[in-house]
N, C-alpha and C positions, 0 to 999 in steps of 0.2 A: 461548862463553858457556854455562853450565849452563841445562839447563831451570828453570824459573821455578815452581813450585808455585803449583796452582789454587787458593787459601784460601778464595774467596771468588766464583760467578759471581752476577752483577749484573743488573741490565737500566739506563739511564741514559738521559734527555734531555740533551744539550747547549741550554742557552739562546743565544737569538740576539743577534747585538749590542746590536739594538736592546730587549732586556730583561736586559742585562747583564751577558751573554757574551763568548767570545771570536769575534773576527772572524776567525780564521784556522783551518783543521783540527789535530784532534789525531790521532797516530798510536799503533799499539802501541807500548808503550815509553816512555809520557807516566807522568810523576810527580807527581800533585799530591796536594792532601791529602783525606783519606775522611775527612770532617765529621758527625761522631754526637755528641749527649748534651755538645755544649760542647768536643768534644775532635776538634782535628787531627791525623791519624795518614798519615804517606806509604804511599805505594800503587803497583805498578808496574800499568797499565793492560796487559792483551791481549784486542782486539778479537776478537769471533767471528767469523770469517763475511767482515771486511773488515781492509785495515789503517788504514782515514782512516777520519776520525769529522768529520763538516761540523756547523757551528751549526746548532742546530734537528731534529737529526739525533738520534733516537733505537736505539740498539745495545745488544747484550748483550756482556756481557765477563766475563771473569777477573782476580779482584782478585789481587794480592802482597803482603802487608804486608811493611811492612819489621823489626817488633816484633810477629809474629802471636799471641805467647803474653799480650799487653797488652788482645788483644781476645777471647780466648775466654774464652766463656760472657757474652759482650757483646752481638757481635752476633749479630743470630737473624735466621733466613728473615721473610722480609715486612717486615724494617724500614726503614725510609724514611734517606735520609744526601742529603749534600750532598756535590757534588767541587767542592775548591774551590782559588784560585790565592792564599793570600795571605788576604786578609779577603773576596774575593772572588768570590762563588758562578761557576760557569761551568754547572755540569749539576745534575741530581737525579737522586733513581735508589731503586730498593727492591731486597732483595737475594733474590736466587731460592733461591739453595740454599747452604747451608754445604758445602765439598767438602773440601781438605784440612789446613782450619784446626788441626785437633786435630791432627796429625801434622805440621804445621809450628813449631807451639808445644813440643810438646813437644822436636822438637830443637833450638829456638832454646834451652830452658831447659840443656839439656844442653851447650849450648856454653858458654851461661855459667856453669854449674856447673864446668866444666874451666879455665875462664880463671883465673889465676893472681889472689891479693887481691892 
């Protein structure tokens, strides 16, 4: 598997069931959607530090977009998002640092400039 490009590290609450999370661990590797400004966009999740993430469980991580050129100059350090499963919140989270958003954009643009009309 290719390494995965940092776009995006994070910090995030998992909410608990009982506030309308999930009841079960997420691990590195988890795909749900990064909820800003109205707009779901998938994410590949990698934990720092751990690879399970428990409800109620607060962690920092490394985002993946899966369309990173959709989000730059979007999002920005300290903005507040939602991760979410569906229509359904599971975590919160504000975003620490932008890392290699612009160098992931840029070659996503480039592949689609090479793809055939």
């Amino acid at each position: 598997m290719p390494t995965l490009a940092k776009d995006i590290e994070v910090e995030m609450t998992f909410l608990r069931p009982e506030e309308g999370g999930r009841s079960t661990p997420c691990y590195t590797g988890y795909r749900p959607q990064f909820y800003y400004d109205g707009i779901d966009s998938d994410a590949i999740h990698t934990y720092i530090d751990t690879e399970v993430v428990n409800p109620g469980q607060t962690v920092r991580a490394y985002l993946t977009f899966f369309v990173p050129d959709y989000h730059l100059g979007k999002v920005k350090e300290n903005m507040e998002f939602f991760v979410r499963e569906g229509s359904r919140t599971v975590a919160k989270g504000r975003v620490i640092k932008i890392l290699e958003l612009e160098k992931s954009a840029a070659e996503a643009l480039k592949r689609k400039a090479q793809k055939p009309a």
